[in-house]
C-alpha positions in Angstrom: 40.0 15.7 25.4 39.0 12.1 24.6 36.7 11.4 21.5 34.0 8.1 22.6 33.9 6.6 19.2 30.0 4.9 18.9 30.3 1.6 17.7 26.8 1.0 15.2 26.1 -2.1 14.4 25.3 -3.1 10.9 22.5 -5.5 9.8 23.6 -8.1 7.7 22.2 -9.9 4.9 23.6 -13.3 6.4 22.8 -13.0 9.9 20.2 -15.1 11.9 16.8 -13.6 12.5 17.2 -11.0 9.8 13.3 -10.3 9.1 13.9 -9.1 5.5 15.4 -12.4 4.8 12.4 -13.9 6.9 9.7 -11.8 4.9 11.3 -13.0 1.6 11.6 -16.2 2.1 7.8 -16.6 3.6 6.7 -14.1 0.3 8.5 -17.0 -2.0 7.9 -20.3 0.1 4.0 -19.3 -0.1 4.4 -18.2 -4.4 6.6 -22.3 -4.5 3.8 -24.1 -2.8 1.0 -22.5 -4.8 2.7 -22.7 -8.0 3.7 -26.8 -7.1 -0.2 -27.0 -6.3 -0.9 -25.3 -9.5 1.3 -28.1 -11.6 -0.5 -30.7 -9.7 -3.7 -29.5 -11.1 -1.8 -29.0 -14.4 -1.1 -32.8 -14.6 -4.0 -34.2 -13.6 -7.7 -34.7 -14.5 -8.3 -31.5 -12.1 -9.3 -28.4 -14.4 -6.3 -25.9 -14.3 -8.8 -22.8 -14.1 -10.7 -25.0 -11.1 -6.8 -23.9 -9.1 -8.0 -20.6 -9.1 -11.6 -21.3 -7.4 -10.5 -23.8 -5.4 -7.1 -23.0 -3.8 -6.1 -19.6 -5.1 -9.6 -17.7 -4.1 -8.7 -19.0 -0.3 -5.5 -16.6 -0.5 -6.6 -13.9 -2.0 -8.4 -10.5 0.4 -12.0 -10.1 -1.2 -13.9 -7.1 -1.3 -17.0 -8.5 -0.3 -17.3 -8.3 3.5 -19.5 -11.0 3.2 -16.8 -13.1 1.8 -14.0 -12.0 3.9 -16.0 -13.1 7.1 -15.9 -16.4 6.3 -12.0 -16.0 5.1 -10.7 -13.8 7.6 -7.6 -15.0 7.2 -7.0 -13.3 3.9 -6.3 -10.0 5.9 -2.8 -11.6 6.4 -2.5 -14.2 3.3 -3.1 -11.9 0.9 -0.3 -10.1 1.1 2.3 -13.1 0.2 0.3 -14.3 -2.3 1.0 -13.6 -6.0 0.2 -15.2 -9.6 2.7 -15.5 -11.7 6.7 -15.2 -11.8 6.3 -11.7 -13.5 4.4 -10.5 -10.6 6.1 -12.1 -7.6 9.8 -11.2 -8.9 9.7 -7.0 -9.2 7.5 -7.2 -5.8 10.6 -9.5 -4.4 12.8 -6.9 -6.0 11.0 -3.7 -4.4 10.3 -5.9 -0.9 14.5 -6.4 -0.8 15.2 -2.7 -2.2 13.1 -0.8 0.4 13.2 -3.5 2.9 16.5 -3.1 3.3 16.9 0.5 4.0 13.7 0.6 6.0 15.4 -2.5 8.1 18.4 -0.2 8.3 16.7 3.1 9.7 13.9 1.1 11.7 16.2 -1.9 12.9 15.9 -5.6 12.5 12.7 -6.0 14.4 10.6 -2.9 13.9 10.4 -4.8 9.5 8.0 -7.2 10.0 5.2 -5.4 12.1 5.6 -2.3 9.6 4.9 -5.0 6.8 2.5 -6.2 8.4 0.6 -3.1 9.6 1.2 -1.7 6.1 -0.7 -4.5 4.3 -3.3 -4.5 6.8 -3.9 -0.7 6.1 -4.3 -1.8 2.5 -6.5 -4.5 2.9 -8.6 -1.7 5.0 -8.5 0.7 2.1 -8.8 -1.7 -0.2 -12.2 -3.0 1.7 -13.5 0.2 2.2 -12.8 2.1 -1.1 -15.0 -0.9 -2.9 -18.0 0.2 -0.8 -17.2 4.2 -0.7 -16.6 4.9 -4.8 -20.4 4.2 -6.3 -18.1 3.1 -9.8 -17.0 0.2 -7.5 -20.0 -1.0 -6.0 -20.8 -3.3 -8.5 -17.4 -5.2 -8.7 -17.7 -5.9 -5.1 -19.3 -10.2 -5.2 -16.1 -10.6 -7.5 -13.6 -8.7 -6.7 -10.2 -9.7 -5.0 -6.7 -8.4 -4.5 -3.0 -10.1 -4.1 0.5 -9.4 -3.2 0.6 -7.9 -6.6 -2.0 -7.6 -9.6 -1.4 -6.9 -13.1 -4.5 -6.6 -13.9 
């Protein structure tokens, strides 16, 4: 009797084309270049608050439908955008913690489109919950969502 030992293969942290690594550096390479635009605004004549009207708002999914058809984009962007370094590092934290054993169960290349569908599902809920509760309905012109919100 012969025993047909099943060799498994291991996804590791390290190795090339490891989505979670992928997902977290695109999540921090997006909170770095909006931060850097941020400073610049900062330092200059530029109002800081005007960073959040003119650069930030083109990141972030709006509840207005009216608003997100002209930004469709912000289906996708929305989800690797995030304010401050108190909100982008425990969504980091929980993106590497459950990232990494949904990588392991899925596999390597199943991570990004569950990411990817998941935020789109919330983007959809998000959408639609702002038109179905009657409490909401007046927040809609203004309202707007990110990778993660404090507030």
């Amino acid at each position: 009797m012969t025993v047909k030992e099943e060799k498994t293969s291991k996804i590791l942290l390290g190795q090339g084309n490891n989505s979670l690594v992928m997902l977290f550096a695109v999540n921090a390479l997006v909170f770095v270049i909006l931060k850097f635009i941020y400073v610049i605004y900062q330092m200059s004549d530029l109002n800081p608050a005007a960073f959040y009207s003119n650069i930030f708002n083109w990141f972030t999914l709006p509840a207005d439908i009216n608003h997100l058809g002209t930004r469709p984009w912000t289906i996708i962007t929305y989800m690797f955008t995030h304010e401050s370094v108190w909100a982008v590092l425990p969504a980091m934290f929980w993106l590497w913690v459950f990232g990494y054993v949904l990588q392991d169960l899925t596999g390597n290349k199943r991570l990004i489109p569950i990411y990817i569908y998941g935020g789109l599902a919330g983007a959809l809920f998000y959408v639609v919950s702002y038109y179905l509760v009657p409490k909401l309905q007046p927040a809609i012109p203004l309202a707007t969502i990110f990778g993660h919100h404090n507030g």
